[in-house]
PyMOL Python script that loads the backbone (N, CA, C, O; Angstrom):
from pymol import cmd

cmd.read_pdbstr("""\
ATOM      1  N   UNK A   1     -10.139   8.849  44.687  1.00  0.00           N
ATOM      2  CA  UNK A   1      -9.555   7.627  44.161  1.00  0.00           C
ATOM      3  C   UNK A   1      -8.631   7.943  42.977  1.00  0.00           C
ATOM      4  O   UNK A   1      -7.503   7.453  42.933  1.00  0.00           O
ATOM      5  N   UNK A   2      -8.967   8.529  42.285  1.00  0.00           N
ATOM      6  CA  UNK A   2      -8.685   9.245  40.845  1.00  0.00           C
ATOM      7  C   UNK A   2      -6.895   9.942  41.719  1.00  0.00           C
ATOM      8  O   UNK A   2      -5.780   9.546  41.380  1.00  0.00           O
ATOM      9  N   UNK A   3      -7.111  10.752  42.566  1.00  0.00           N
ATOM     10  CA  UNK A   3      -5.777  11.406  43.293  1.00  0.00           C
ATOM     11  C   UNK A   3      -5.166  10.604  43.383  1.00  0.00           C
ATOM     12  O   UNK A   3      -4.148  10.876  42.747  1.00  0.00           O
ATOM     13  N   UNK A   4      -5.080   9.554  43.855  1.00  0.00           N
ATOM     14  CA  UNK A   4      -4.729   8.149  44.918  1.00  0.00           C
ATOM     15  C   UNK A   4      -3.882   7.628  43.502  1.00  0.00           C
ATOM     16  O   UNK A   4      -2.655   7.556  43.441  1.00  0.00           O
ATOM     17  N   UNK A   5      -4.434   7.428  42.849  1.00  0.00           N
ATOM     18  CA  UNK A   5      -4.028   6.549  41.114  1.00  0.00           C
ATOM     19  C   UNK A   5      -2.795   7.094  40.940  1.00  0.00           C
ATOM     20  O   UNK A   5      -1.671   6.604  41.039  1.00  0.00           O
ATOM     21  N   UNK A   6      -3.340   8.643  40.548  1.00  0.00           N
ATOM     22  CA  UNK A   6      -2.488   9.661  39.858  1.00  0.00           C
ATOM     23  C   UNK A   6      -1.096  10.029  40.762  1.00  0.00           C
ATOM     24  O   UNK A   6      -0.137  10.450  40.116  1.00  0.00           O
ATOM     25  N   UNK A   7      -0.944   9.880  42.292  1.00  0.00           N
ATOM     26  CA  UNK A   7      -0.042   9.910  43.359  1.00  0.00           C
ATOM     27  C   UNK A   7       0.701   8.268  43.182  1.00  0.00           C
ATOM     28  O   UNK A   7       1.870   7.927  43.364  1.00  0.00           O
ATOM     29  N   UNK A   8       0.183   7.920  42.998  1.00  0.00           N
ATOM     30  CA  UNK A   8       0.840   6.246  42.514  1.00  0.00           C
ATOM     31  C   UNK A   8       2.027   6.149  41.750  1.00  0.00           C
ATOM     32  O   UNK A   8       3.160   5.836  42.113  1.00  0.00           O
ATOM     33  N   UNK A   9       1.377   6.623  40.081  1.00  0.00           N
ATOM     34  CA  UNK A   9       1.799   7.100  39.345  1.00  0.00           C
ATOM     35  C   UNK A   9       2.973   7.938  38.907  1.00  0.00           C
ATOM     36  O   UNK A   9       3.711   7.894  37.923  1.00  0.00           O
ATOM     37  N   UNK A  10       2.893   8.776  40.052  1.00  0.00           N
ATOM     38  CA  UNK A  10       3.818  10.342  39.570  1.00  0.00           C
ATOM     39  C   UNK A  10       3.561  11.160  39.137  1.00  0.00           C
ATOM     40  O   UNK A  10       4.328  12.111  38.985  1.00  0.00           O
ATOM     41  N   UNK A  11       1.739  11.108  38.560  1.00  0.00           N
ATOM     42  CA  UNK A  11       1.268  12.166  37.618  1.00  0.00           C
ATOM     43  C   UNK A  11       0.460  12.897  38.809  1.00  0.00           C
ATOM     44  O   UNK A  11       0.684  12.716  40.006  1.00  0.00           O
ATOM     45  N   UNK A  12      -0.451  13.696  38.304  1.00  0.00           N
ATOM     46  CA  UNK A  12      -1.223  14.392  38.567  1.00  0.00           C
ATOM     47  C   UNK A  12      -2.774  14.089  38.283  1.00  0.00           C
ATOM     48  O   UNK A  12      -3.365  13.417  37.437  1.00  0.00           O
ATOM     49  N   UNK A  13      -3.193  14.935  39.435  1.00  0.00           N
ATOM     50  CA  UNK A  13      -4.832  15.091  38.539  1.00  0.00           C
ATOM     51  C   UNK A  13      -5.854  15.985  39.238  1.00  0.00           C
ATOM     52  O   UNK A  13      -6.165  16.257  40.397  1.00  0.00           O
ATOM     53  N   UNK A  14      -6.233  16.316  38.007  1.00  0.00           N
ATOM     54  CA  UNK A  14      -7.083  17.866  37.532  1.00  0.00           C
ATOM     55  C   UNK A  14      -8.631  17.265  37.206  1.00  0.00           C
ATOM     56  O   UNK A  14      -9.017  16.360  36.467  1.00  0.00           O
ATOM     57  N   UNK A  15      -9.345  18.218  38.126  1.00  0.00           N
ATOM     58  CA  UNK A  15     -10.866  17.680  37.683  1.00  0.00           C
ATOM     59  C   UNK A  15     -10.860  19.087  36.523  1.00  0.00           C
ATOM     60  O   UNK A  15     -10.332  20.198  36.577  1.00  0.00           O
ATOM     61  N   UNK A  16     -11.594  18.498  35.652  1.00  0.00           N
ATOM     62  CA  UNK A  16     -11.508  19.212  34.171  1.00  0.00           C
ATOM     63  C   UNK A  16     -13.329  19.139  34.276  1.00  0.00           C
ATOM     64  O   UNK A  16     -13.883  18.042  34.330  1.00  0.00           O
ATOM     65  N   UNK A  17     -13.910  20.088  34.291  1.00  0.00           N
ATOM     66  CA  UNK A  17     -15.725  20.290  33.666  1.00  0.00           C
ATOM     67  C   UNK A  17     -15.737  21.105  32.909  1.00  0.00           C
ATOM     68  O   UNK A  17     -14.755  21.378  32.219  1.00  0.00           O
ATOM     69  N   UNK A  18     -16.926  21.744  32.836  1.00  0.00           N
ATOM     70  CA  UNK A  18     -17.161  22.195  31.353  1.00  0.00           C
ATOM     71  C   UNK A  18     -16.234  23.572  31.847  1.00  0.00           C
ATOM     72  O   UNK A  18     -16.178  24.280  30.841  1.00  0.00           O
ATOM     73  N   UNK A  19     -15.578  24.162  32.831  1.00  0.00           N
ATOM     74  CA  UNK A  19     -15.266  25.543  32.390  1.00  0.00           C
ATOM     75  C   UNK A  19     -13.820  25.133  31.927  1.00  0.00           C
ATOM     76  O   UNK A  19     -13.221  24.201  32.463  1.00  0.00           O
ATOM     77  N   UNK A  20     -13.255  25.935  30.828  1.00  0.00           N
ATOM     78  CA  UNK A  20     -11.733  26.190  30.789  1.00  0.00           C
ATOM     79  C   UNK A  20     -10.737  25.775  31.292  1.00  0.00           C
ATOM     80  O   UNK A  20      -9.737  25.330  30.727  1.00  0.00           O
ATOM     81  N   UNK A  21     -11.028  25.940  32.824  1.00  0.00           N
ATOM     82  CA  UNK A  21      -9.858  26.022  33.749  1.00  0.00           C
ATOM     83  C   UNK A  21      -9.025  24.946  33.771  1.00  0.00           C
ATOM     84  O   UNK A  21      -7.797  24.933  33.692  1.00  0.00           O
ATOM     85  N   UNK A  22      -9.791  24.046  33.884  1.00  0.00           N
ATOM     86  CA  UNK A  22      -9.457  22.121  34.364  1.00  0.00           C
ATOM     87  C   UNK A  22      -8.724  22.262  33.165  1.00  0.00           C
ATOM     88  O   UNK A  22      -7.574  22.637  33.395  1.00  0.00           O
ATOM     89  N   UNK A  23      -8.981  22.092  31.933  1.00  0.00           N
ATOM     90  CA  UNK A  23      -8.400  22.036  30.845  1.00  0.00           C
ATOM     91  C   UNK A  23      -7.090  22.650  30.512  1.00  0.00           C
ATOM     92  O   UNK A  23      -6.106  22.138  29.977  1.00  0.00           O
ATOM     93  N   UNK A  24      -7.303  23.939  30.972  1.00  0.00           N
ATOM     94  CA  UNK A  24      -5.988  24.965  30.683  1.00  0.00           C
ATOM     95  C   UNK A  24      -4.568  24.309  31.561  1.00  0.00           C
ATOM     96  O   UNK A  24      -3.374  24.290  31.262  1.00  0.00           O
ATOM     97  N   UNK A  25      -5.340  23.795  32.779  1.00  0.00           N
ATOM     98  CA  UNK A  25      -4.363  23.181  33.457  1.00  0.00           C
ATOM     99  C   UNK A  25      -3.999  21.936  33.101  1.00  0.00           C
ATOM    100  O   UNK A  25      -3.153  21.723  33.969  1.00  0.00           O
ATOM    101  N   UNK A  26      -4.038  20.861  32.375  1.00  0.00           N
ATOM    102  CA  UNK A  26      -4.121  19.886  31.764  1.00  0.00           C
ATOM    103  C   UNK A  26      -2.856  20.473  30.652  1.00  0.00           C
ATOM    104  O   UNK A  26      -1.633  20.372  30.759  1.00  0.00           O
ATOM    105  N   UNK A  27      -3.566  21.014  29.733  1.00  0.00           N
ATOM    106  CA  UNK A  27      -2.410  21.627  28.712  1.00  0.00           C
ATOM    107  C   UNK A  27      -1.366  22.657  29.121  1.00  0.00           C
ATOM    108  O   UNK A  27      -0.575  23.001  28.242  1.00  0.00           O
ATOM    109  N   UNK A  28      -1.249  23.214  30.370  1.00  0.00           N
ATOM    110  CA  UNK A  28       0.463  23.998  30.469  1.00  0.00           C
ATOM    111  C   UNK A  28       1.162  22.588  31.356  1.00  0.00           C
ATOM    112  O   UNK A  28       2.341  22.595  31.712  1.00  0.00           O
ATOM    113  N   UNK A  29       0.142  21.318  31.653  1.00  0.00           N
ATOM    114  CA  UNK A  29       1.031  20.740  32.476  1.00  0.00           C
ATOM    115  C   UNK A  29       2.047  19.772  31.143  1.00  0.00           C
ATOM    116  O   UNK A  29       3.235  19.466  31.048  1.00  0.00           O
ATOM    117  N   UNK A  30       0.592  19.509  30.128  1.00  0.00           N
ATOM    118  CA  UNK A  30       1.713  18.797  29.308  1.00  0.00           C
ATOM    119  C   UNK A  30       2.599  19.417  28.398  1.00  0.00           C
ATOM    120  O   UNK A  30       3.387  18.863  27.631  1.00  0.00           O
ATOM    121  N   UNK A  31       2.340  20.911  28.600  1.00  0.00           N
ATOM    122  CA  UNK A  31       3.624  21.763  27.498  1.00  0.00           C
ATOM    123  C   UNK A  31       4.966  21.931  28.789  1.00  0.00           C
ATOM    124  O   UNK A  31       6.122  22.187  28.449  1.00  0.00           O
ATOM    125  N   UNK A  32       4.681  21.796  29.825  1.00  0.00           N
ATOM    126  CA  UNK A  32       5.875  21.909  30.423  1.00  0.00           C
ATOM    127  C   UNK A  32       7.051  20.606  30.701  1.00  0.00           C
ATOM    128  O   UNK A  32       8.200  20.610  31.141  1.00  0.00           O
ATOM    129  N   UNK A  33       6.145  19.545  30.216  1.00  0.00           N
ATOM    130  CA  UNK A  33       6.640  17.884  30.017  1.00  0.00           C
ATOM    131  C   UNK A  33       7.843  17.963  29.414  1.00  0.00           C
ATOM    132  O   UNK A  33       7.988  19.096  28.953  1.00  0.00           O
ATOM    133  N   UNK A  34       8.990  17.097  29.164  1.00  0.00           N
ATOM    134  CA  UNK A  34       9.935  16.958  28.319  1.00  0.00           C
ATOM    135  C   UNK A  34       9.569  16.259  26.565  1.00  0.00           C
ATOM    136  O   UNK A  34       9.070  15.174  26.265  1.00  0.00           O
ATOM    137  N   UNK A  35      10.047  17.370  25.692  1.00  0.00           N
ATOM    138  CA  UNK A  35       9.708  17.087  24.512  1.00  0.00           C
ATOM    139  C   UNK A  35      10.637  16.161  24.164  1.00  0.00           C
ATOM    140  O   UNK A  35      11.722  16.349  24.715  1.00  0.00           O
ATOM    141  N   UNK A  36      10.565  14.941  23.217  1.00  0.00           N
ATOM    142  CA  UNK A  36      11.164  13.878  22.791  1.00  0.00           C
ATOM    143  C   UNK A  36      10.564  14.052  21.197  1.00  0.00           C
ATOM    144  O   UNK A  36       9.503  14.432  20.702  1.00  0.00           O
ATOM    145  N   UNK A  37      12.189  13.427  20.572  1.00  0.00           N
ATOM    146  CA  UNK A  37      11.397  13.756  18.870  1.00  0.00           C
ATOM    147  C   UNK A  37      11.514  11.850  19.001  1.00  0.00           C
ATOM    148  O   UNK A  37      12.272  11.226  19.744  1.00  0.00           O
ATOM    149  N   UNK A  38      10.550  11.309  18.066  1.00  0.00           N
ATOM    150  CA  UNK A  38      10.511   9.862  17.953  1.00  0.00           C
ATOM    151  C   UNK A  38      10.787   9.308  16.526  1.00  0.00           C
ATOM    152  O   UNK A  38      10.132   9.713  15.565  1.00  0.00           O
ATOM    153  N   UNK A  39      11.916   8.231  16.386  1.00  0.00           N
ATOM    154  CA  UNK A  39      11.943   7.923  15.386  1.00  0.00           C
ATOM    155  C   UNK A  39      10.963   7.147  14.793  1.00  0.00           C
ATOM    156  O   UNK A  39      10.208   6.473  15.493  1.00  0.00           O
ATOM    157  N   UNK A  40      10.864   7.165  13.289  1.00  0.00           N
ATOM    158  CA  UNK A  40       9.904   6.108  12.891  1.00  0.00           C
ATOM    159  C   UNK A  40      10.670   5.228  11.772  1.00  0.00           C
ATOM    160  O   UNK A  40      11.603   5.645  11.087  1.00  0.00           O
ATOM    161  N   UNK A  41      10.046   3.797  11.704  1.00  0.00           N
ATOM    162  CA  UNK A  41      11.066   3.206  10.924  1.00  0.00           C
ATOM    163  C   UNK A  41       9.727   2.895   9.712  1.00  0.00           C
ATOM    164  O   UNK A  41       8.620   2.872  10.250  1.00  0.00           O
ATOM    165  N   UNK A  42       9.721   2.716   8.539  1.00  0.00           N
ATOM    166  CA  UNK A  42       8.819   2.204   7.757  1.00  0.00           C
ATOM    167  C   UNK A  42       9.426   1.253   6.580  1.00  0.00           C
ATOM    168  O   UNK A  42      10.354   1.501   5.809  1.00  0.00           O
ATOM    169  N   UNK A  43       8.757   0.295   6.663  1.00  0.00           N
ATOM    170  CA  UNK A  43       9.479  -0.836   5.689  1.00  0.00           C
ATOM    171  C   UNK A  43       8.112  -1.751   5.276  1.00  0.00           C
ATOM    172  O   UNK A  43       7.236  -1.945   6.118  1.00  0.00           O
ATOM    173  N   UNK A  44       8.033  -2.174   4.206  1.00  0.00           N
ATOM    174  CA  UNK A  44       7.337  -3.039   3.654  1.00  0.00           C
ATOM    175  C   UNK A  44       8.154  -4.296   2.859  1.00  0.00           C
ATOM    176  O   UNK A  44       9.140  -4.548   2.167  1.00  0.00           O
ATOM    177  N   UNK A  45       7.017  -4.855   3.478  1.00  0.00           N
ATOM    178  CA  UNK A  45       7.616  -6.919   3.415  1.00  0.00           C
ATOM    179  C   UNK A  45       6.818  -7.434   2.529  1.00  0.00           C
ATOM    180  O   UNK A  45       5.844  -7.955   3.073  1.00  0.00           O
ATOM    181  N   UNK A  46       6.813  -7.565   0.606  1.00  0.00           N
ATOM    182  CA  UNK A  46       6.024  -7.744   0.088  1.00  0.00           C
ATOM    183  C   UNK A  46       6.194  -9.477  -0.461  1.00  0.00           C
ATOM    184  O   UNK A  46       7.355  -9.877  -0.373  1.00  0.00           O
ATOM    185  N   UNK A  47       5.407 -10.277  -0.879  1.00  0.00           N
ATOM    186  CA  UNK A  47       5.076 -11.231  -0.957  1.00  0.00           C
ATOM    187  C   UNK A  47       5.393 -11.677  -2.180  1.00  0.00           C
ATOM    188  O   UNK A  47       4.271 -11.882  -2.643  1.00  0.00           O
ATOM    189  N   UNK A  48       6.282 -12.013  -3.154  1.00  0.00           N
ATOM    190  CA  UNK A  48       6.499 -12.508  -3.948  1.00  0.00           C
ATOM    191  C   UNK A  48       4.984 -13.665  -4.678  1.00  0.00           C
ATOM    192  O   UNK A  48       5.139 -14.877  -4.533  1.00  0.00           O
ATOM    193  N   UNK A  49       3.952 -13.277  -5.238  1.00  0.00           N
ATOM    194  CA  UNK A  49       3.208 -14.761  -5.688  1.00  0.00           C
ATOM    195  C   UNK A  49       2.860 -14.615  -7.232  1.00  0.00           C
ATOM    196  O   UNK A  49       1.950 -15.318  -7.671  1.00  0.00           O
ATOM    197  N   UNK A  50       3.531 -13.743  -8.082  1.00  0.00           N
ATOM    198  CA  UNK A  50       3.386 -13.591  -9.551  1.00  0.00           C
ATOM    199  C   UNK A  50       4.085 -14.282 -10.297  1.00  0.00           C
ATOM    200  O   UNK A  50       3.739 -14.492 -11.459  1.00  0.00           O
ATOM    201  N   UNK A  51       5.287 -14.808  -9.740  1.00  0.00           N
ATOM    202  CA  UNK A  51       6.277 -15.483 -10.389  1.00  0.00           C
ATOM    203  C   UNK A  51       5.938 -16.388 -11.364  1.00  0.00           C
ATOM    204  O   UNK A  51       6.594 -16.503 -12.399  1.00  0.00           O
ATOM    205  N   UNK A  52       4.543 -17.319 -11.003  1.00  0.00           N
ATOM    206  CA  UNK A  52       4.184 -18.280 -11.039  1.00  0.00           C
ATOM    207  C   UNK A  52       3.561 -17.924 -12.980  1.00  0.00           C
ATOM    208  O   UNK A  52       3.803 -18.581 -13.993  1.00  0.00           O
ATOM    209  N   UNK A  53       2.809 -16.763 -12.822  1.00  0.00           N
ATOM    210  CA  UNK A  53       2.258 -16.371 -13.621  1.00  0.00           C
ATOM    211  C   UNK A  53       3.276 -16.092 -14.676  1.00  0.00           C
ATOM    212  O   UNK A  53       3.180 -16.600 -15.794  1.00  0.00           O
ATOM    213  N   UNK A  54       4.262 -15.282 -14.333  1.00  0.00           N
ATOM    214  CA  UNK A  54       5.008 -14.610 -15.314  1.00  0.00           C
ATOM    215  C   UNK A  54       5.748 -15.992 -15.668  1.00  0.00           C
ATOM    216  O   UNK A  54       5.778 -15.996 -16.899  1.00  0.00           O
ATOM    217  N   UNK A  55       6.329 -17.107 -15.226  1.00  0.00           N
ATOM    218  CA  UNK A  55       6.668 -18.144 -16.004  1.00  0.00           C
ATOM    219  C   UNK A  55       6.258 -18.965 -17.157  1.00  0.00           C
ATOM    220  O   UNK A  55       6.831 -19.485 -18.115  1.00  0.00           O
ATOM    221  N   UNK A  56       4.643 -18.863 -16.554  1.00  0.00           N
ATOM    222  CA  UNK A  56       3.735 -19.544 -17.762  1.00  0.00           C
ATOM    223  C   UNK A  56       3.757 -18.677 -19.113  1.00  0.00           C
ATOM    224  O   UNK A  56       3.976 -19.046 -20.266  1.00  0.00           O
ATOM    225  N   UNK A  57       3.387 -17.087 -18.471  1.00  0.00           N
ATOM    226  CA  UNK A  57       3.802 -16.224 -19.617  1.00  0.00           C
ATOM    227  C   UNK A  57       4.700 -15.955 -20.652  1.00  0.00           C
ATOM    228  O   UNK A  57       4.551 -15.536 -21.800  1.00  0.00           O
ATOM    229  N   UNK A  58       5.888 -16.370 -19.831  1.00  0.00           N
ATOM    230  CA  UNK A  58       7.012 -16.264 -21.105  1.00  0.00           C
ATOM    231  C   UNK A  58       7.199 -18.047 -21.790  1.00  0.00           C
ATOM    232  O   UNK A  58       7.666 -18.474 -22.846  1.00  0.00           O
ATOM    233  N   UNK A  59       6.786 -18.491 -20.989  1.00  0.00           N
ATOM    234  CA  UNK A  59       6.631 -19.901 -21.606  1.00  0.00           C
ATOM    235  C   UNK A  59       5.743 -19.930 -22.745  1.00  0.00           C
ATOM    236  O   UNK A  59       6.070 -20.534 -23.767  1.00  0.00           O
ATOM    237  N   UNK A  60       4.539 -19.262 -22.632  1.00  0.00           N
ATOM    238  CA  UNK A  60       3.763 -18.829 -23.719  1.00  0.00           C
ATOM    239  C   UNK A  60       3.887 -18.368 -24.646  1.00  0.00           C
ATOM    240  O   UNK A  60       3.407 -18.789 -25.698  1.00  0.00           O
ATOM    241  N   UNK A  61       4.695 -17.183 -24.490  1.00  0.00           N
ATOM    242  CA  UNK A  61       5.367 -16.312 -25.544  1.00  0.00           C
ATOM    243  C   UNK A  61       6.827 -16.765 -26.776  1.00  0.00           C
ATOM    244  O   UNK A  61       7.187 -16.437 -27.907  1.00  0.00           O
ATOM    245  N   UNK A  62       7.263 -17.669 -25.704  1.00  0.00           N
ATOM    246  CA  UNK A  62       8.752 -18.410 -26.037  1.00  0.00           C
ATOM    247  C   UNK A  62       7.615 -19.702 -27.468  1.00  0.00           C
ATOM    248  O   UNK A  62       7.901 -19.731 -28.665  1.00  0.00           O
ATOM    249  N   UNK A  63       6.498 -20.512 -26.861  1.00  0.00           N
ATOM    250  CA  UNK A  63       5.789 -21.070 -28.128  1.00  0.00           C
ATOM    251  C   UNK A  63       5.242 -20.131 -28.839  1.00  0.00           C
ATOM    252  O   UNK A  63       5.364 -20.368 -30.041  1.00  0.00           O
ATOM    253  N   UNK A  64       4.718 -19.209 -28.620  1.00  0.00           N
ATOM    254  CA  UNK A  64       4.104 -18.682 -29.885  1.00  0.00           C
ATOM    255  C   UNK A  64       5.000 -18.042 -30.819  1.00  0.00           C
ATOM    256  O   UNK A  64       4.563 -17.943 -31.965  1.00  0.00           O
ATOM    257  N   UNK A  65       5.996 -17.648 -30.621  1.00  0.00           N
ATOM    258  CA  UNK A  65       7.366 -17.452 -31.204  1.00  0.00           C
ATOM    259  C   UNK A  65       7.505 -18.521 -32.247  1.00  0.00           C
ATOM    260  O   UNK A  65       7.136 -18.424 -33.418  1.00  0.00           O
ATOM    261  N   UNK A  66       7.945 -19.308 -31.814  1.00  0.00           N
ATOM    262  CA  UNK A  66       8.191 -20.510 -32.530  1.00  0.00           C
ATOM    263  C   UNK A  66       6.902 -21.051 -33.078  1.00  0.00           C
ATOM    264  O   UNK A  66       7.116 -22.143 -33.605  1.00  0.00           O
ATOM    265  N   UNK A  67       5.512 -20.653 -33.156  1.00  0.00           N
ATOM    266  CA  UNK A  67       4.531 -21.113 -33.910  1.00  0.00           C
ATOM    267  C   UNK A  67       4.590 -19.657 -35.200  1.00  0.00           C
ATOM    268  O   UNK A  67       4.118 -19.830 -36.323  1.00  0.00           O
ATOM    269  N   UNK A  68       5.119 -18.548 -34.859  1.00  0.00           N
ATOM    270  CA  UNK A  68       4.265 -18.128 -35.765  1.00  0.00           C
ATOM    271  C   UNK A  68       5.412 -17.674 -37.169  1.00  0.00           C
ATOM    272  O   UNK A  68       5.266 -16.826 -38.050  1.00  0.00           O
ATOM    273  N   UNK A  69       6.509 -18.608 -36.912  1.00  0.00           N
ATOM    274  CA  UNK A  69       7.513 -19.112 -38.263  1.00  0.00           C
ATOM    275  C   UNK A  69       6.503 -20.123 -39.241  1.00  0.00           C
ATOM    276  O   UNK A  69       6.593 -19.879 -40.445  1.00  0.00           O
ATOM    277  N   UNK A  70       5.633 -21.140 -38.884  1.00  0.00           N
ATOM    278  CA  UNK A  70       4.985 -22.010 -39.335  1.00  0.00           C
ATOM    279  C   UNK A  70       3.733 -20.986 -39.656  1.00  0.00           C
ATOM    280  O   UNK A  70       3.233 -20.173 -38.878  1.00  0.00           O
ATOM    281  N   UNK A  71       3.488 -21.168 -40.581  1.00  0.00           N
ATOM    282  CA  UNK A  71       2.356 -20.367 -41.464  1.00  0.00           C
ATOM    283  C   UNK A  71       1.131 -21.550 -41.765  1.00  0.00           C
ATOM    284  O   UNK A  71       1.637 -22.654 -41.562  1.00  0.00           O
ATOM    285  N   UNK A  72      -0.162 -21.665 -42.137  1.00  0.00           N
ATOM    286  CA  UNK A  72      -0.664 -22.637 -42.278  1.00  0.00           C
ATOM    287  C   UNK A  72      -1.398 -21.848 -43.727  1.00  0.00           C
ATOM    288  O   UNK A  72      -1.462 -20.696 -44.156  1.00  0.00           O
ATOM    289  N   UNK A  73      -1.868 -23.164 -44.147  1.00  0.00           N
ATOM    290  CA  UNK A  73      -1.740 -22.757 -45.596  1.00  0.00           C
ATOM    291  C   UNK A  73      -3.654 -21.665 -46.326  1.00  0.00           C
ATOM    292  O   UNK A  73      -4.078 -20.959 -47.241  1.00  0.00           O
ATOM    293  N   UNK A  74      -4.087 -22.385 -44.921  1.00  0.00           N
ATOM    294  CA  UNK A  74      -5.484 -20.957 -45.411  1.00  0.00           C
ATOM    295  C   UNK A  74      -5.302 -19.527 -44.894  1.00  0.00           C
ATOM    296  O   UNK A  74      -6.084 -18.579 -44.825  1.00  0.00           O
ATOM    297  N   UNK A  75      -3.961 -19.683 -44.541  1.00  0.00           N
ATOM    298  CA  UNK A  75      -4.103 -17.981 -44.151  1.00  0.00           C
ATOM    299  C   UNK A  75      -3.346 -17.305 -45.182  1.00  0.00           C
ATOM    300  O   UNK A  75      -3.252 -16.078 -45.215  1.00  0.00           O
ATOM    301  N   UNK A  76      -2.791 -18.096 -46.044  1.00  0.00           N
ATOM    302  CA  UNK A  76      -1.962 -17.252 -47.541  1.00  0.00           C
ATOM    303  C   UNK A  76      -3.865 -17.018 -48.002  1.00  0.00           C
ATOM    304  O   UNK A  76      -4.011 -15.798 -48.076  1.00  0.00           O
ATOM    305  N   UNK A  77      -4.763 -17.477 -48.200  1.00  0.00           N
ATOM    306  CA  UNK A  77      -5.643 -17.029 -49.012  1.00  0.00           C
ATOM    307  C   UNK A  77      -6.194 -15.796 -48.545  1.00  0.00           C
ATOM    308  O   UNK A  77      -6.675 -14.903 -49.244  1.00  0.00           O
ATOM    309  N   UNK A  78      -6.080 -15.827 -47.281  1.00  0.00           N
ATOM    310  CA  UNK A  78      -6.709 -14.262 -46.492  1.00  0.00           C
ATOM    311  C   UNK A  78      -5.744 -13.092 -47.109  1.00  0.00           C
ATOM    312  O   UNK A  78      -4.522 -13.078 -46.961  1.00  0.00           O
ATOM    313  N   UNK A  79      -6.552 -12.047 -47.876  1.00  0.00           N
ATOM    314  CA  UNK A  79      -5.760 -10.970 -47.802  1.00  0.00           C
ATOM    315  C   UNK A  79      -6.626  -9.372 -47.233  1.00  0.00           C
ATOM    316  O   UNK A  79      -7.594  -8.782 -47.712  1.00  0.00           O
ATOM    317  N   UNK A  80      -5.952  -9.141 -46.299  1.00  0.00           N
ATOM    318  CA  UNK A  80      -7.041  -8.360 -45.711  1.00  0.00           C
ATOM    319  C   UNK A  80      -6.477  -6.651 -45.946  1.00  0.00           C
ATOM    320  O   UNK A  80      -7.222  -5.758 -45.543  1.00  0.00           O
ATOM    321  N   UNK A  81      -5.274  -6.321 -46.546  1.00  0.00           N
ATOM    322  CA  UNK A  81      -4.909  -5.334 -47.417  1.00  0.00           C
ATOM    323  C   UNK A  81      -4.669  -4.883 -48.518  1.00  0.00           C
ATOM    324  O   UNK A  81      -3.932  -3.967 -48.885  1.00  0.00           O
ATOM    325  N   UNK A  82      -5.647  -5.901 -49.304  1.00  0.00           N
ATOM    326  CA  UNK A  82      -4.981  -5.968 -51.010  1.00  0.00           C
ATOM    327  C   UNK A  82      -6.368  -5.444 -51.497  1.00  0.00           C
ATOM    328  O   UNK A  82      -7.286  -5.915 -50.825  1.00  0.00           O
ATOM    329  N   UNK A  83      -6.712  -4.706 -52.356  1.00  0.00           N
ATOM    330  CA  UNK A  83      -7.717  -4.356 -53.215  1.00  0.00           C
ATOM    331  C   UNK A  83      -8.654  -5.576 -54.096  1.00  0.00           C
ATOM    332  O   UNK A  83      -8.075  -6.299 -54.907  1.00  0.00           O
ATOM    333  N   UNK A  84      -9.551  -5.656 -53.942  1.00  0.00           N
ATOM    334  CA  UNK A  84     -10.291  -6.780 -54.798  1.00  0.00           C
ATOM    335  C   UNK A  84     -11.057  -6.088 -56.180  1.00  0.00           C
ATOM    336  O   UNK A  84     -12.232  -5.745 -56.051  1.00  0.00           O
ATOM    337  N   UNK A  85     -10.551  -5.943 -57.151  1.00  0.00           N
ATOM    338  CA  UNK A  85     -10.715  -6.077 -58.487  1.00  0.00           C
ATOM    339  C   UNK A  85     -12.103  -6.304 -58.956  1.00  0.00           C
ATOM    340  O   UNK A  85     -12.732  -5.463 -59.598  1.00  0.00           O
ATOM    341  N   UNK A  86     -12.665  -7.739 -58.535  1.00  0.00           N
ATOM    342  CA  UNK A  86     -13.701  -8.212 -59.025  1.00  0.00           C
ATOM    343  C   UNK A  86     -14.940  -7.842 -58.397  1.00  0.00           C
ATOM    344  O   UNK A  86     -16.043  -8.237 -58.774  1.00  0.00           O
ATOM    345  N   UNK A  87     -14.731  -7.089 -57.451  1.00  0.00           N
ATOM    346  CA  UNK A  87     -15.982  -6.394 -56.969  1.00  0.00           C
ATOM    347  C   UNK A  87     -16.679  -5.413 -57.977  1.00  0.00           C
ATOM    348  O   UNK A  87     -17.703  -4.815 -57.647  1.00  0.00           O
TER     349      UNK A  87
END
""", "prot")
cmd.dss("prot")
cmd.show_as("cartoon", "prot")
cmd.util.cbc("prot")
cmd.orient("prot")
């Protein structure tokens, strides 16, 4: 049946068991095949969904900008590099 397929086909066929032989014949049939080199194409299709984020972000950044001209008045009392004396 296996012949019958393989005569269908155009190919061949080799009973292959455990000795060598079947096998050996298997591999000079496909080294004598026509070699073809194949192109490959590779491309990646990436998804744009950060945008969303990075808007809020600079939106964020664009106010805190503009907050941190405005000083509030308990943070003149903080001095967290000045030497204290009265210790």
């Amino acid at each position: 049946m296996l012949s019958m397929i393989a005569a269908a086909g155009g190919g061949i066929s080799v009973r292959a068991n455990n000795t060598k032989a079947g096998l050996n014949a298997i591999f000079d049939e496909i080294n004598r095949m026509e070699k073809k080199k194949f192109k490959t194409h590779v491309y990646a299709d990436y998804e744009d969904r950060f945008q969303y984020f990075l808007a809020i972000s600079i939106l964020l950044l664009i106010i805190e900008i503009m907050l941190v001209n405005r000083k509030p008045n308990w943070t003149g009392k903080i001095n967290l590099f000045e030497k204290n004396n009265n210790l």
